[in-house]
N, C-alpha and C positions, 0 to 999 in steps of 0.2 A: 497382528494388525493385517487388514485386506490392503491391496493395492488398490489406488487412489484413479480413476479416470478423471483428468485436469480439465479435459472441455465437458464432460458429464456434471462437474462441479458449478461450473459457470451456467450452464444452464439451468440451476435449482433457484435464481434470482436476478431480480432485475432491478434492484437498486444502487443507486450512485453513489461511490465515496465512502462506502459502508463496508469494510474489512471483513472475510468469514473466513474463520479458522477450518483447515482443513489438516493439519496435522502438528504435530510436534516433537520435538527432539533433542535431548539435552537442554532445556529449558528456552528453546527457540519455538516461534510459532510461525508455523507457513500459512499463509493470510492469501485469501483474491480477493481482488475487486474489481467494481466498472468503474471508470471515469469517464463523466463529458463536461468540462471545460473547467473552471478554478476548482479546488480547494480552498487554504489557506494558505498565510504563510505561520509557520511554526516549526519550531524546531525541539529534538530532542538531546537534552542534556549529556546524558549519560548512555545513550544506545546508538551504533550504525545505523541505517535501515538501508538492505540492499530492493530495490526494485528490478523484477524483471517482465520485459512485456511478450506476451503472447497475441495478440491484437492491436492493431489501430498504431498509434502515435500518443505518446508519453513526453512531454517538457517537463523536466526538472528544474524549476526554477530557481536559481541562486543569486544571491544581490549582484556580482560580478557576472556571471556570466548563466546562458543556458546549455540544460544536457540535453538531448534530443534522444529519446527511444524509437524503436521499432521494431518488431516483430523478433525475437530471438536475441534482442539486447538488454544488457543489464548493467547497472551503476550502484554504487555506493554509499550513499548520503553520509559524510562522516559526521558524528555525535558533535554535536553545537552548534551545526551547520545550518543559519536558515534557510528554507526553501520553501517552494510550494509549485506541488503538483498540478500542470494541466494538462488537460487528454482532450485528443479530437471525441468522437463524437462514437461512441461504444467501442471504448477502448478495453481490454482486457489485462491489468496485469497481476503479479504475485509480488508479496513483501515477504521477508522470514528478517525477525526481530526479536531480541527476546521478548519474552512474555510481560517484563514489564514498562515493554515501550509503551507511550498513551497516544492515542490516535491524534492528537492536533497538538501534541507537548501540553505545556503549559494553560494553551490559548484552550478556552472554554467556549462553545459556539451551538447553537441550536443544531448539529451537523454532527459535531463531537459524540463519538463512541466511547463512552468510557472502559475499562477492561472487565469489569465484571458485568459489561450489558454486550460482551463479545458473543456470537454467537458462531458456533459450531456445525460445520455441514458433514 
């Protein structure tokens, strides 16, 4: 395996909300994306999802409360937990999840990435 350049990565697209795999590891996928502004809310049953931000500003949005990202920070989402991502406005960050986390849980949405339309940079 090459060594990965992270902002070289991010530079290969410019679409929003839309997970690309960029490596994997014991059956985890390290995922970027852009966000600017909702998501969804969904959740996933049976997986973590850790986010970490490299850019911009990251809300974690949970029924009780918000997590706030920035630049070098990172959080948890634990498995059951709804949430929904919002990002200021060319936000940059990474997920690593297993491989059979699905991009919006359950909830099925014209936005929804499914796992075998994951696409690899």
């Amino acid at each position: 395996m090459k060594k990965i350049n992270i902002d070289e990565k991010f530079g290969l697209f410019s679409d929003q909300w839309t997970p690309k795999i960029i490596a994997q590891s014991n059956g985890q996928l390290v995922k970027i994306a852009k966000g600017s502004g909702e998501l969804v809310w969904h959740q996933h049953e049976h997986e973590d999802e850790l986010f970490i931000v490299f850019k911009g500003h990251l809300t974690l949005q949970l029924r009780d409360r918000n997590i706030e990202l920035a630049p070098g920070e990172m959080y948890v989402v634990p498995k059951g937990v709804e949430h929904c991502p919002k990002a200021a406005p060319d936000t940059h960050f990474m997920m690593i999840e297993p491989a059979s986390t699905e991009h919006t849980g359950r909830l099925k949405t014209d936005i929804t990435v499914s796992t075998d339309q994951q696409e690899w940079l």
